[in-house]
N, C-alpha and C positions, 0 to 999 in steps of 0.2 A: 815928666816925660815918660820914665818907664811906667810911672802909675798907667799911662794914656794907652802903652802898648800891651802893659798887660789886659787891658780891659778890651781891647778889640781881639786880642790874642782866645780872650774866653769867649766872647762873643761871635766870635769864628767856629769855636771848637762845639758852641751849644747847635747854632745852626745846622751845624756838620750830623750833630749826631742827631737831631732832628730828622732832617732828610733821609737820613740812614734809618731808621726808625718808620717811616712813614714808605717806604720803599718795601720796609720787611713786609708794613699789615697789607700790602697791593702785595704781594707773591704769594703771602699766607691764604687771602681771600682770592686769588686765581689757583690755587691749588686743590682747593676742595668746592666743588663744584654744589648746584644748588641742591636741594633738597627736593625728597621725591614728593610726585603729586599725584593728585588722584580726581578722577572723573566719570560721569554715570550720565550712561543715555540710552534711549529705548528707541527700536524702531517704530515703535506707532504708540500715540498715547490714548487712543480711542481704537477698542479691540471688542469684534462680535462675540455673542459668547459663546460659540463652537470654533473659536480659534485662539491663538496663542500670541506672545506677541516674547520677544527677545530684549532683558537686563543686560546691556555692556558693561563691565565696571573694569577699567583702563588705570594701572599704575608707570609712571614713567620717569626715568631719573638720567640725568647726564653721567655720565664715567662707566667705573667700572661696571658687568653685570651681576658680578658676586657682591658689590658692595651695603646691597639691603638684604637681608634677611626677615621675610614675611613669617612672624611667629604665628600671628592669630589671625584668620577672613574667616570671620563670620559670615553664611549666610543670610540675606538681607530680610530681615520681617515684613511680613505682607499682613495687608490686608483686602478680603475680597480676591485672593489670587492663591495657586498652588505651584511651588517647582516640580518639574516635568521633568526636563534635563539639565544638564550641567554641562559644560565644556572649559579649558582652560588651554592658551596661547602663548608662546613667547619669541620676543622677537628684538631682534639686535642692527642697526643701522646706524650711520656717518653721516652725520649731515654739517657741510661747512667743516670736515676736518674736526667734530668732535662727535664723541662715541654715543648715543644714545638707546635708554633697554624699554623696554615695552612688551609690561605683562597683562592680558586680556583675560578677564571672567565671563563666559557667559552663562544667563541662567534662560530657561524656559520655561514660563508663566503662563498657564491656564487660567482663567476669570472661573468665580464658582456660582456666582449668581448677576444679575442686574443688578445696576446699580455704580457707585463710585468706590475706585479700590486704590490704592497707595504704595508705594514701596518707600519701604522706611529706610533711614539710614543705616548704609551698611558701614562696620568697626572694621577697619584694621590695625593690627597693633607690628608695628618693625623695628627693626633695631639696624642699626649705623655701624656695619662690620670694623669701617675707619675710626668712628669715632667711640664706640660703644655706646649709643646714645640711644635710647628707646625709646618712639613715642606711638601718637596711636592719631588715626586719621577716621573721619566719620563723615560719609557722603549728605548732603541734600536726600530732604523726603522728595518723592515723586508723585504727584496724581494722577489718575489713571480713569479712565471711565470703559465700563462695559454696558454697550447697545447691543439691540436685540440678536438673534444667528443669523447667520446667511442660510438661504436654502441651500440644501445640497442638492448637485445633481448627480446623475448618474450612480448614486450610491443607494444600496438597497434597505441599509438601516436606517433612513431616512426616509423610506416609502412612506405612503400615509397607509394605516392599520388595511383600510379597507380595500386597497392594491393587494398586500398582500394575502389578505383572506380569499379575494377572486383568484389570485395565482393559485394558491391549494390548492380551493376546490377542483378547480381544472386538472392539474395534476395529476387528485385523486382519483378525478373521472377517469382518466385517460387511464392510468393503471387497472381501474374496473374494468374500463371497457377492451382494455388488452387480455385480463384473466379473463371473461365471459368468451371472446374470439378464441381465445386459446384453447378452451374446454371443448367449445363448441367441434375447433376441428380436430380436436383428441375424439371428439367423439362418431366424427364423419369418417374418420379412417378404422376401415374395417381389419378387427383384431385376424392375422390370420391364424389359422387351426395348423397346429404341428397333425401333421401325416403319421396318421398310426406304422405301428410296425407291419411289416407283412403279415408276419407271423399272426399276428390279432386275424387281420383278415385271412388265412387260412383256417384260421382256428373255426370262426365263425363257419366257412364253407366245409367243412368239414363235420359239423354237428349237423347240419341241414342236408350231407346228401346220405345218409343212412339212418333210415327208420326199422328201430332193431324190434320192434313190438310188432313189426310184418316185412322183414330186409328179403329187398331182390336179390338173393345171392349171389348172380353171375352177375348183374348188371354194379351189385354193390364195388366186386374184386375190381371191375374196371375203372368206373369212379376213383377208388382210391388210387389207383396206376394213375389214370391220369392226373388227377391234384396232386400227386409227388413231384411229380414230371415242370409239369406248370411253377410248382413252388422253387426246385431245381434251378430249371431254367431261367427264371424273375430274381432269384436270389443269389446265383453263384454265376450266373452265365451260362451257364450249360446249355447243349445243342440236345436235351433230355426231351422235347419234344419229337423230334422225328429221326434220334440213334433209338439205336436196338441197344436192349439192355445191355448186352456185352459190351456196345462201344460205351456205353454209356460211363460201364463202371470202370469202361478201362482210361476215361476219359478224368476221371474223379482220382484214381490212384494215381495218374498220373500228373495233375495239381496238386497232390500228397494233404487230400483235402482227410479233414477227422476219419478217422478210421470205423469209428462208428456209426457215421452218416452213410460211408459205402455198405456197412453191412448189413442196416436196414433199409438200405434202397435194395442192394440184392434180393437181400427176404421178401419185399412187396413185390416189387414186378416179378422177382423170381416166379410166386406164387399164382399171378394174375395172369402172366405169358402160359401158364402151363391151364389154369382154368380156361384161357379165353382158346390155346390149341388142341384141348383135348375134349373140347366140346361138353367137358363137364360143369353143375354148377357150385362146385366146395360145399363145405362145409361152416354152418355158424360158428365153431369155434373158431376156424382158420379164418372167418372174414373179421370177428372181433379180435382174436392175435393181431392179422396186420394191420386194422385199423390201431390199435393200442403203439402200435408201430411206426405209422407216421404222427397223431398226435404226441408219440414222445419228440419224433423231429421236432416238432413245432414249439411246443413248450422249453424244450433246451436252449433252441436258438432262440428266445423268446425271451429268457432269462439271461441269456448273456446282452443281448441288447440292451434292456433293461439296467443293466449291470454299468453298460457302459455308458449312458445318460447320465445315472446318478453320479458318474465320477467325474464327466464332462460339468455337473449341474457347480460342482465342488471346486473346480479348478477354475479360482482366479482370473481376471484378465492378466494381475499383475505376476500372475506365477507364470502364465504363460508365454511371457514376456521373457521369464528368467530362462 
């Protein structure tokens, strides 16, 4: 009889810890959640070869999002194909009340000739922050076909050769034919002549009204009276035409004009008023004195003109400015 109870006694106690036992591996194994996965897709597997086409490659894992650590991603080997760009995503969402991470690689793949091109398997190698456990994951190859480019429109490094050799020439012409107009009406516009100084043109009237190898002497004294007068009055304003020499000079000191200029205007008409009222006709040194006399006028102010062009020629636009 006790043999009976002890044996169901143990048989109790085996069952017991059984169940207890089989309860642990169901908490153990909802405790750590599955293992991460990995997935590769393209959006087109047939790509012209003036375009590109986009490597997704998707790692995804339930739990935490620190719980893998990606030691090694390898870029994925091509064949018939070049990376362009790169981009990388991460992304964390709840579905049904459990946490899930989701890390996104994209790559961008140029075709490099016709023909069939591949992406090989991409490596990654991770490690199990929980568990320490490191392993390595390696995608599916891909096949891939490159058919012929699309035309381009609208773009000009696509033109055919011989569009744009006709655009140049055109171009070119129109450039020729703007320099040719150009010239042309440089050359219809008539250059104008800077306006001598007076002074030139006195000078010149005044060689041509005294002929000293047969000089009218009364008519010469008069000549030179009046071309003073005339120069006088075109040059300073003077009323030296129809004032009497007095007002004349009293008209010049009294604009406090060169002091020198008054005293060989006095000298000439002085000399001329007294020939032309005394009825007499001087003398050839007096008509050569006063002619020496206005040709120095002329030559003085002639020189300072002169003087002043060159200094005008020299000053900048941008000095004139300052």
């Amino acid at each position: 009889m006790n043999r009976k109870i002890l044996f169901h006694f143990i048989l109790f106690l085996s069952i017991s810890g059984l169940a207890v036992a089989q309860d642990s591996v169901k908490v153990a194994k909802q405790a750590l959640p599955e293992e991460i996965k990995v997935s590769t897709r393209v959006d087109r597997t047939s790509v012209p070869l003036n375009r590109t086409l986009t490597l997704h490659v998707s790692l995804t894992w339930q739990g935490d999002p620190d719980r893998y650590e990606i030691s090694d991603f390898e870029n994925p080997a091509l064949t018939n194909f070049q990376i362009t760009g790169t981009a990388t995503s991460n992304k964390t969402e709840i579905v049904h009340g459990k946490v899930y991470t989701r890390r996104d690689y994209e790559f961008t793949l140029k075709p490099r000739e016709l023909g069939m091109g591949y992406v090989e398997g991409v490596i990654i190698k991770y490690k199990d922050r929980t568990t320490g456990k490191e392993n390595t994951l390696v995608t599916q190859r891909i096949g891939l076909k490159v058919i012929d480019p699309i035309r381009e429109s609208h773009s000009a490094s696509h033109w055919p050769v011989e569009v744009l050799y006709v655009a140049f020439l055109i171009i070119l012409a129109g450039i020729l034919w703007f320099f040719l107009i150009y010239r042309k009406s440089k050359k219809s516009i008539p250059e104008i002549e800077e306006t001598p100084p007076i002074e030139e043109t006195y000078s010149k009237k005044l060689k041509k009204i005294i002929d000293f190898d047969n000089p009218d002497l009364k008519g010469g004294f008069s000549e030179l009276s009046k071309l003073l007068r005339n120069y006088l009055s075109e040059k300073f304003n003077l009323p030296a035409k129809q004032a009497t020499t007095q007002e004349l000079l009293k008209e010049m000191t009294a604009r406090e004009l060169d002091e020198k200029l008054i005293s060989q205007t006095r000298e000439v008409l002085g000399v001329a008023d007294e020939i032309k009222f005394s009825g007499g006709s001087g003398s050839r040194e007096e008509l050569e004195k006063i002619y020496g006399s206005v040709e120095s006028v002329f030559e003085r102010y002639l020189a300072e003109v002169k003087i002043n062009q060159e200094e005008d020629k020299t000053v900048s636009p941008k000095d004139t400015e300052n």
